[in-house]
Structure formats: structure tokens, C-alpha cells
C-alpha positions in Angstrom: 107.6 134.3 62.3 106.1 131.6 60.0 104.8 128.5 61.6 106.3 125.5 61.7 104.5 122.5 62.9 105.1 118.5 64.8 103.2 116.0 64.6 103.7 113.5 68.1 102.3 109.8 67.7 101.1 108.5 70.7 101.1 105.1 70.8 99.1 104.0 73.9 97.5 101.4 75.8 94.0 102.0 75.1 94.1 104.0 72.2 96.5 106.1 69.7 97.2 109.8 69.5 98.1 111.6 67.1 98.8 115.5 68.0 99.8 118.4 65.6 101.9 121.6 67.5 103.1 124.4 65.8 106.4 126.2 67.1 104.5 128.0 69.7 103.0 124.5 71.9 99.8 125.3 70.9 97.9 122.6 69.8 96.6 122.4 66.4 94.8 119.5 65.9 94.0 115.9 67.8 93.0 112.8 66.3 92.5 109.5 68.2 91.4 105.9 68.2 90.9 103.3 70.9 92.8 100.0 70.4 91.9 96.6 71.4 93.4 94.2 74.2 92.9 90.6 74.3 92.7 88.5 77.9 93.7 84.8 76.7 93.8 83.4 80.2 93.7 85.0 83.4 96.7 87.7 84.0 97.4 87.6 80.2 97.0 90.7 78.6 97.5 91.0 74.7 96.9 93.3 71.4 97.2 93.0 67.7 100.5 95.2 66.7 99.2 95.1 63.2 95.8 96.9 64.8 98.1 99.5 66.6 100.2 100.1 63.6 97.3 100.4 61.5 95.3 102.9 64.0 98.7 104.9 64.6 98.5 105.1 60.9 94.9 106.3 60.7 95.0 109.2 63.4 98.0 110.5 62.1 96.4 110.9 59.0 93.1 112.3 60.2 95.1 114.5 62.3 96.7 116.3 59.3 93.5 116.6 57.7 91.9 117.8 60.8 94.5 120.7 60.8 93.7 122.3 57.6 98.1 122.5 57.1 100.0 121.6 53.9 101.9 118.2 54.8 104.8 120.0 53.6 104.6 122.4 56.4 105.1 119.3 59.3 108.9 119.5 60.2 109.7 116.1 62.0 107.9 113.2 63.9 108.2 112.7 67.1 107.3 109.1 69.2 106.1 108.2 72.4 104.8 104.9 73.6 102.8 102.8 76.1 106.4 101.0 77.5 108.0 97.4 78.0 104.6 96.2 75.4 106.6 93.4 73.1 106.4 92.9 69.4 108.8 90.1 67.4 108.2 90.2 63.9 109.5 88.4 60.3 112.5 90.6 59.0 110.9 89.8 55.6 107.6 89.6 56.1 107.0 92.3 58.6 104.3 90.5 60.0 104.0 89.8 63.9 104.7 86.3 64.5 102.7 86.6 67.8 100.0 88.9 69.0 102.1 92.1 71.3 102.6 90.7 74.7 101.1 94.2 77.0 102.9 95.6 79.5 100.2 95.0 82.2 100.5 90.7 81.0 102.0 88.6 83.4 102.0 85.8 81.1 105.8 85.5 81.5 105.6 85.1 84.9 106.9 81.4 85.4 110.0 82.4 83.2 110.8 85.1 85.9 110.0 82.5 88.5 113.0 80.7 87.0 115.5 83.5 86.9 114.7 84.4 90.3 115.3 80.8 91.3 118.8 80.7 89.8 119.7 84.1 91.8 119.8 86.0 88.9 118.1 88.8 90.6 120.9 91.0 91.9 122.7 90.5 88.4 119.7 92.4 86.8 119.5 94.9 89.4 123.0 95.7 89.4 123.0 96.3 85.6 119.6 96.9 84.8 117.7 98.8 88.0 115.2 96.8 87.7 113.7 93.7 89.3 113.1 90.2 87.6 109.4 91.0 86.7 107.0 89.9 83.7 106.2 94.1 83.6 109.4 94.0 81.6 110.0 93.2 78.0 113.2 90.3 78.2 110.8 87.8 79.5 108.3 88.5 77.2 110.3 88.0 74.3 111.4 84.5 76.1 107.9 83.8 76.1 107.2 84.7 72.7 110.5 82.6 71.6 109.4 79.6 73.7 105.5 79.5 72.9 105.9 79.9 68.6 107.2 76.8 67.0 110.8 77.6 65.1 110.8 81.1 66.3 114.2 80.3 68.3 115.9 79.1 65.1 114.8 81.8 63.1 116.0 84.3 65.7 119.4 82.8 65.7 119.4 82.9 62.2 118.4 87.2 62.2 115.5 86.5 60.5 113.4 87.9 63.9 113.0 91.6 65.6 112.0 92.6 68.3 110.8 96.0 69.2 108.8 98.1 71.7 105.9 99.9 70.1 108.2 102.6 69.3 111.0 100.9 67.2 107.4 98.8 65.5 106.0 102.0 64.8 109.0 103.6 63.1 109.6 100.2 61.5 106.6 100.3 59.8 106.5 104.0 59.2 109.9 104.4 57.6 109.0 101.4 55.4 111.2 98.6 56.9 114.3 101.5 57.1 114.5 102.3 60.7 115.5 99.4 63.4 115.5 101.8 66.6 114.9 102.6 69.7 116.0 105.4 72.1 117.6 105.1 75.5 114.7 105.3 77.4 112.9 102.4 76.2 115.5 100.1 76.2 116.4 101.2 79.4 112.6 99.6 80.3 113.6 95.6 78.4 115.7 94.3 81.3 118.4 93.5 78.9 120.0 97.0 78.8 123.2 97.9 81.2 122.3 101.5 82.5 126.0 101.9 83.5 127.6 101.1 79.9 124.8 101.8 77.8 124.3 99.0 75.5 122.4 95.8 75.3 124.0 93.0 77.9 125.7 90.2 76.5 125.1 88.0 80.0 121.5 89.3 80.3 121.0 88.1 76.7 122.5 84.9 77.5 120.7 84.5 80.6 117.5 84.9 78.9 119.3 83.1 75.2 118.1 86.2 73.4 120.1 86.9 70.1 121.5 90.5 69.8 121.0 90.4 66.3 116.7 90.8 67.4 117.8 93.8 69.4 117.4 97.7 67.2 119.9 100.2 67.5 120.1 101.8 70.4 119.8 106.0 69.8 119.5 109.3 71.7 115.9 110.3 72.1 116.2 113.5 69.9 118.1 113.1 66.4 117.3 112.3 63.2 116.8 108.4 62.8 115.1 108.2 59.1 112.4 109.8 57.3 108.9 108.6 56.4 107.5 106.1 54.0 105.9 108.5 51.4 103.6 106.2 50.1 102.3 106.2 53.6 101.3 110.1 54.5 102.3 111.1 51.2 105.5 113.1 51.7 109.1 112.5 53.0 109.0 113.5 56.7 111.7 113.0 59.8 111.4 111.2 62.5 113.6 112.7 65.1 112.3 112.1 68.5 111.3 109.3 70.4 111.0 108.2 74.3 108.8 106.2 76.2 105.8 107.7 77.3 106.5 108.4 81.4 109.8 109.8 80.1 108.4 112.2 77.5 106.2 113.1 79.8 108.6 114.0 82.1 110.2 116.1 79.3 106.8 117.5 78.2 106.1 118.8 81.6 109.2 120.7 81.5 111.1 118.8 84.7 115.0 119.5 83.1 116.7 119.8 86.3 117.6 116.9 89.5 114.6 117.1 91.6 111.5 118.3 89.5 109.0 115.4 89.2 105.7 114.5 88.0 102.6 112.0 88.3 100.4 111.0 85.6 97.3 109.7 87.1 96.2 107.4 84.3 94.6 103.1 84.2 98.2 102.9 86.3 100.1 106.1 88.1 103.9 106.4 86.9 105.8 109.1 89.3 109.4 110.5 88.0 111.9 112.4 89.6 115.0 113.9 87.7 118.3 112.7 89.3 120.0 114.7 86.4 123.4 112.5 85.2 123.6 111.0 88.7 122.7 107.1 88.5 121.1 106.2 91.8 121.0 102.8 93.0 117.4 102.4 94.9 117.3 100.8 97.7 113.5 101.2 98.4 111.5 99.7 95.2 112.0 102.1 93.2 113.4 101.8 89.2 116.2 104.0 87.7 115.2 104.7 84.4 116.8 106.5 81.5 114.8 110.0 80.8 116.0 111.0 78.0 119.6 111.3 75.8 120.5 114.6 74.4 123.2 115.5 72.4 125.6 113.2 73.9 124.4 112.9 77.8 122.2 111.0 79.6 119.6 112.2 81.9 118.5 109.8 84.4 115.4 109.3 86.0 113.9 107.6 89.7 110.8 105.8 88.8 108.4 104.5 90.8 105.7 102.6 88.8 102.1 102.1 90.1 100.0 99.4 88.7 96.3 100.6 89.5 95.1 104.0 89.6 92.5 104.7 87.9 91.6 101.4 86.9 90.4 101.0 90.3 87.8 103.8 89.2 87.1 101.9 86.2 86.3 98.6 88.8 84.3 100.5 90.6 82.2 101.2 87.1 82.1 98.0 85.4 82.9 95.9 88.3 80.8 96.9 91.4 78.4 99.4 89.1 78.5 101.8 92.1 79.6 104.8 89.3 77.3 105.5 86.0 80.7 107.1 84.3 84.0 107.7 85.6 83.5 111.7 85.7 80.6 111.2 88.7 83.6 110.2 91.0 84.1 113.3 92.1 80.6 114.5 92.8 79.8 111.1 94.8 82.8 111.3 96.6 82.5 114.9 97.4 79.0 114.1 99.7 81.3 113.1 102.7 84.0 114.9 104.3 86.1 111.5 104.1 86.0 107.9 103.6 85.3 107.2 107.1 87.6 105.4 108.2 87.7 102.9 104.9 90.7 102.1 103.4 90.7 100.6 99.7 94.2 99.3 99.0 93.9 98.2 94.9 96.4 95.5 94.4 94.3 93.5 91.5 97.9 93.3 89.9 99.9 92.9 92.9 101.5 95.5 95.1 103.9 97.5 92.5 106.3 100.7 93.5 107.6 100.0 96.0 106.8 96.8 97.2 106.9 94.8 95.0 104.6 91.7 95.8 103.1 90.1 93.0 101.4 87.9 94.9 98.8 90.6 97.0 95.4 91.0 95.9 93.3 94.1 96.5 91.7 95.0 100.0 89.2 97.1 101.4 88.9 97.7 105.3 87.4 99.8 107.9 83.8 99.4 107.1 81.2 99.9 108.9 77.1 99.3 108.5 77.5 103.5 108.1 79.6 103.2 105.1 78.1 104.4 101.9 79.0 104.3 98.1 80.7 107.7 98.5 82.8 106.6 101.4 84.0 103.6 99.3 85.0 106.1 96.3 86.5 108.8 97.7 89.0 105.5 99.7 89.8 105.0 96.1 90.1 108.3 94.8 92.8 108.3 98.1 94.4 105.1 97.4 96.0 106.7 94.1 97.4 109.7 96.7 98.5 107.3 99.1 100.5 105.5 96.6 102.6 108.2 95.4 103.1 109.2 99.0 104.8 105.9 98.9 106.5 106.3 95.8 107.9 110.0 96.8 109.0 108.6 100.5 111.2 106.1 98.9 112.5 109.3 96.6 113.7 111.0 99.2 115.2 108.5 101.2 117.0 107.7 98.3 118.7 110.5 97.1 118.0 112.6 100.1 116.5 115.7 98.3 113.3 116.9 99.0 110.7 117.2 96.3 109.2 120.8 96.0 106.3 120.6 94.3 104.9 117.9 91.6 103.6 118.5 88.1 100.5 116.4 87.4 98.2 115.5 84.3 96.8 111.9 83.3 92.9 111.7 82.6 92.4 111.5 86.9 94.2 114.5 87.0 91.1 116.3 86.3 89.7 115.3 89.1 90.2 118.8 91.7 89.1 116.2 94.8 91.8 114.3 94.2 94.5 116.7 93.4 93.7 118.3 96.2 93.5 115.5 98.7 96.9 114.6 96.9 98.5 118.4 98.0 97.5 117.9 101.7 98.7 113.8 101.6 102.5 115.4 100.3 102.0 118.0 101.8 103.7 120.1 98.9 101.4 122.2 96.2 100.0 120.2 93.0 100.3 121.9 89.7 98.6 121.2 87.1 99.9 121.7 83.5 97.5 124.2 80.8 98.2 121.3 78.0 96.9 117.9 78.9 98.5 116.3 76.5 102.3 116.2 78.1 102.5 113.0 76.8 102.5 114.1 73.2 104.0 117.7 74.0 107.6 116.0 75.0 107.7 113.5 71.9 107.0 116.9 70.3 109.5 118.9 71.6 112.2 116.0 71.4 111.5 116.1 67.6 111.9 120.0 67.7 115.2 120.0 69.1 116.3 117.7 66.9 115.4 119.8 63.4 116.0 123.1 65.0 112.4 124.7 65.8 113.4 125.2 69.1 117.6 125.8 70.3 117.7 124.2 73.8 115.6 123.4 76.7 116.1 126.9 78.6 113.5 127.9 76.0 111.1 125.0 76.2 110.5 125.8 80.0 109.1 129.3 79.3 106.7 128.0 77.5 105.2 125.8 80.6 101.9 127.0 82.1 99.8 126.2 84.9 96.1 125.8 84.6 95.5 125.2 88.7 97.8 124.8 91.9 96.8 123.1 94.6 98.1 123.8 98.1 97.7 121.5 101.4 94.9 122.3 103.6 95.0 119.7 106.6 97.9 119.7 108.9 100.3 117.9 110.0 99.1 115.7 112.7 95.9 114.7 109.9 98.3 114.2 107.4 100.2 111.5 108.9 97.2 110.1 110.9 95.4 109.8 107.2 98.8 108.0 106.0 99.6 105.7 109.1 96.2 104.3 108.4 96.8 103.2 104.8 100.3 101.8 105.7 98.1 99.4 108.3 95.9 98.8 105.2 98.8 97.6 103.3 100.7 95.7 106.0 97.1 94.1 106.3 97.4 92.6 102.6 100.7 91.7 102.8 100.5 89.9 106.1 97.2 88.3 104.7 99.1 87.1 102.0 101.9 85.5 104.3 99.6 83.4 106.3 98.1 81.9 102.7 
């Protein structure tokens, strides 16, 4: 059979990917770039989107040279994206009229403060899943709108868009031709109505966001436009496109109600499929849109964890107790266990599913015993104990039981902590042959669409596992380990009360 090949664009928060497959899931050839971000103030977190364009741009290209194929050879484009990050841009122009407000910023906090205040909240909810939060995109374009002099006008007048990095990057990659977005990301604005499936006329109004900003909204696997030529030299078609937790999800192979995965990554994002049942969560947790496929809608329970790894990285840059990121393992592999410390790593609040924006990190239990290693292997655990949390409220919501998990994020190499994360579920881990999941289900969604591959049921035999890891501790450990970082947390958010 003659190969056909994909490239999947990446479009990250630290840095761009560009991946070539060919029809088999093999990877051909990787290319990638780190990206800057900008801290104006304290909690603000922003990039250039001309930079991410511009590097998205570059890897793909080096990428194709890297694979020694004939560009004609490349059958479609497919998309994925760090989420809920906000671009608004001049129609004519294309140029950003403000620097992309990050997902992680909470710049926009005070205009959810508002929103809140009017009892907006359960209106969101109810239409949305999701909670009034500056994570999401609506009140970042209200920031953007509020803090650029004329940019209200101009929006009213259609002369704005706005876009998540995936509708920018196709934007800029079709030459001005393609105004999109798939479910899945605009499922992540705050703006979209999960029930009716288009952009909210009272959440607009609420927030006094024109619809003429909004793109079209799409299902994450068609055609939606072909390339720029001028830009990789050749006609090619976009035709898939999801946010990145949700291609993920779709890379890893989870088609059917009740599969899930973590990616352990600077945050941890856990999904479960709930298939075409919407569930309402009742414990933190966000329905998302997975994916749309010819025609249905596959939903998604989210739970979204704002510090994983990044508590690694603090321990690095911030207390200098690790050289590299890799020696975490090692150093926290000289003890049995943390001894009795806790780390709970709410530098960002207390995300999935709590909630609490206003917690700051903890550390407890330590004693004049307590050694570097104990401290880092307490926050190698903290990212287990989180999606503990995040797979209780799961269960309790839709009242199915969780099998096993599919894992892969950068932390995911880490066999301490997927193996601390087996015995804390109590379920085995499995981890996927191809790290790059991310890139795989942009990849496949693009596939689908131009007819390498016919349907899913073939995807999923192509899924392999590099290393399961089973539970090893029992029971009455298990829940002892897990009571004690449900004090830790009730300690933070008690502390906080008494502020």
C-alpha cells in the first residue's frame, strides 16, 4: 500500500509541534520550537500570537523537510491547541490588537468577580458546564474589549475576531480564508450552549460580546479550507481540529463511555468519555465537548488540574532542590515515602474540583527528619492525589467505574509516579508506545476526514502500550495515603477561611 502521510500542528503552551504520520501511526518526523510568555503583573500570563503563528509556521516547515517526503505526498492538516488562550485581531489587518491573553492568566479575574456578583453563575453553568472563571476565554475577550481604546466600536462594527489558537492558526494558514473553530474549543469560551450547540445570545449579552467576532462553529473532522500556498508551498487541507485535552483523548484511542485518560503535563487535565450522554456535574467537574463526528457529538467529563508538573518545575527554579526535572525520580526514589509530608500545590488556586481561587499552596507534616527527597516524592504524589480527586467526583457523577486510565504528558515518564498513581486508584496505569497523543488525535481527525482511515474501530487497533502499571499497596494504605492529603487540603482551605 503506498504511504500516505498527516502533518498535526501542535500549538502549545510552551512551545509548537509539528508531527508528520504516515497511514500506519508511525511517526515520521518531529519538529519543535519553544514560545514565549509574558508576566505583566502578578497572575497575568500573556504571549505574542504573531510569535506562535510565526513558530507554528516554522516547525511545520522544518518538519517536512526533516521527513525527506514530497509535500505533495501530505494528505490533510490536522489542529490541536493549548485551549481557552484568546486572540482578537483586525479583520483587515490581521494583526493582534492585543498580546494573547494565556489560559493560565487570571487577568480577567475582576470581570468574573462581577458576573458572579449579578448571579450569573448558574446561567453559565446551566448552558455552558462551566463556572464563571478567568481560565475561560469570554472574560478574556471582555478584558481585551475593555483595556484597548475603540476596540468595542470596532467589534460592533465586524471589523474584530476573535479566536482560540486554533481558529488564529487556520486563519493565518489558509490566508485569511478560514474563520473556524470545532466544537470542542468553543465548547471551552463560556459563551457556547452545550445543549443547542451554538454561540449564546444571553451569554453574549451578558458579557456585550458581538457574535459577528465569533468563527463558525464546525465538527472536529471535515474539510474546512485548504492552505495558503505561498505559505508551505502547495495547496493542502485542513480537516481536523480539536483542542488539545480532547485530541488527546481521541489520540489515546478512548471512543467508548467510560475510557479516560491523564496527561501529566505544567497542569494535569483528566477526561472520561460519557459518549452522547450530557452529564450535569455536581462535584467540580466540566462537561466538555470531545469531539463531533459526522453529525454526533461525543461528550466529555473533564476535570482540569492547574499544577502538576509545574510544581516540579518550582521545585527547580524556585527552591533549587532539583538540578533538572528528570533527577525527580531518582531523589525521590531514596525513601520509601514522603514521610508523612504532604505538599498540596495550589500556586493558582485549588482547580478540579474545588474550585477556590483564592488558596495558595501548602506543605505539611514536616519534621526535623524530613529531607529533599521526602519533599519531592510529596509532590511527585500531589499530582496522583489530584486525579484521585478528579476520578472520585467521575464516579459519583455518572456512577460508572473507571477501569483502567491511559496516561502520557512529559511526567508520565516518570515510572515512580505512575506507579504510585496505580496503587493511589487503585486501577492499572497504561502507558501509550507514542508520546505524542496530543498530535496523533489531530492526526487522526484529519485522516478520517480525507479517507486514510474509514472509522474509528480501525484507529483502536492501532493503540499500543509501552508499560502497565498495576497497584501494589492495599487497601487499608491506599486510603490511609489519601485521607491524609484530603486533611492537607481541608487545611488550605480552612486557612484561607480564617484570612
Amino acid at each position: 500500500m503506498k504511504k500516505r502521510y498527516i502533518l498535526a500542528l501542535d500549538t502549545g503552551t510552551i512551545r509548537n509541534r509539528a508531527v508528520i504520520f504516515d497511514n500506519d501511526s508511525n511517526i515520521v518526523s518531529v519538529a519543535k520550537k519553544e514560545i514565549v510568555s509574558f508576566h505583566p503583573k502578578p497572575g497575568w500570563v500573556e504571549q505574542d500570537a504573531e510569535e506562535i503563528w510565526s513558530t507554528q509556521l516554522l516547525v511545520a516547515q522544518e518538519a517536512i523537510e526533516k521527513s525527506g517526503i514530497k509535500k505533495e505526498e501530505i494528505a490533510a492538516i490536522g489542529i490541536t491547541n493549548q485551549r481557552e488562550t484568546t486572540v482578537v485581531w483586525d479583520k483587515m489587518t490581521g494583526r493582534p490588537i492585543y498580546n494573547a491573553i494565556n489560559w493560565q492568566s487570571r487577568q480577567s479575574e475582576d470581570i468574573c468577580r462581577e458576573l458572579r456578583k449579578l448571579g450569573l453563575e448558574e446561567d453559565f453553568r446551566q448552558k455552558t458546564s462551566l463556572v464563571i472563571n478567568s481560565y475561560f476565554s469570554g472574560s478574556k475577550i471582555r478584558w481585551i474589549l475593555d483595556n484597548v481604546p475603540g476596540a468595542q466600536a470596532k467589534a460592533e462594527a465586524g471589523q474584530l475576531l476573535f479566536g482560540t489558537m486554533d481558529t488564529w492558526v487556520m486563519w493565518k494558514l489558509s490566508g485569511g480564508k478560514i474563520f473556524a473553530t470545532d466544537y470542542s474549543n468553543a465548547s471551552r469560551t463560556l459563551l457556547y450552549n452545550l445543549r443547542e450547540l451554538k454561540w449564546d445570545e444571553d451569554l453574549l449579552q451578558y458579557l456585550n460580546i458581538p457574535i459577528c467576532m465569533l468563527p463558525k462553529v464546525c465538527s472536529s473532522s471535515e474539510i474546512y479550507g485548504y492552505t495558503d500556498p505561498s505559505l508551505i508551498g502547495i495547496k493542502i487541507p485542513i480537516a481536523g481540529d480539536a483542542g488539545n485535552q480532547q485530541a488527546d483523548l481521541f489520540g489515546q484511542c478512548c471512543f467508548e463511555p467510560q475510557m479516560a485518560k491523564n496527561t501529566y503535563g505544567e497542569g494535569s487535565f483528566f477526561l472520561m468519555n460519557t459518549g452522547q450522554k450530557f452529564y450535569q456535574s455536581n462535584n467540580g467537574l466540566i462537561t466538555t465537548i470531545a469531539w463531533g463526528i459526522n453529525g454526533k457529538v461525543t461528550y466529555a467529563l473533564e476535570g482540569s488540574i492547574f499544577v502538576a508538573g509545574a510544581a516540579i518545575q518550582w521545585l527547580k527554579s524556585g527552591l533549587g532542590i532539583l538540578d533538572t526535572l528528570a533527577e525527580s525520580e531518582w531523589l525521590a526514589k531514596k525513601v520509601g515515602d514522603s514521610g508523612g509530608v504532604y505538599f498540596v500545590p495550589a500556586f493558582r488556586g485549588l482547580s478540579a474540583p474545588y474550585w477556590d481561587m483564592q488558596t495558595s499552596g501548602l506543605m505539611i507534616g514536616l519534621k526535623n527528619d524530613t529531607t529533599k527527597s521526602h519533599i519531592v516524592r510529596a509532590a511527585l504524589a500531589a499530582m496522583a492525589y489530584q486525579v484521585r480527586d478528579v476520578v472520585e467526583a467521575i464516579e459519583s457523577d455518572t456512577k460508572m467505574k473507571i477501569q483502567d486510565l491511559k496516561v502520557d504528558g512529559g511526567a508520565s515518564n516518570n515510572n515512580l509516579l505512575l506507579q504510585f498513581q496505580a496503587d493511589i486508584l487503585g486501577i492499572p496505569i497504561k502507558r501509550s508506545r507514542i508520546r505524542e497523543t496530543t498530535a496523533l488525535g489531530a492526526a487522526y481527525l484529519a485522516g478520517l476526514a480525507v479517507g486514510i482511515w474509514k472509522d474509528t474501530d480501525e484507529l483502536k487497533k492501532k493503540w499500543q502500550e509501552d508499560v502497565c502499571f498495576t497497584p501494589q499497596i492495599t487497601e487499608i494504605e491506599r486510603e490511609d495515603y489519601y485521607t491524609g492529603w484530603q486533611n492537607a487540603v481541608s487545611h488550605v482551605m480552612s486557612w484561607v477561611d480564617k484570612v
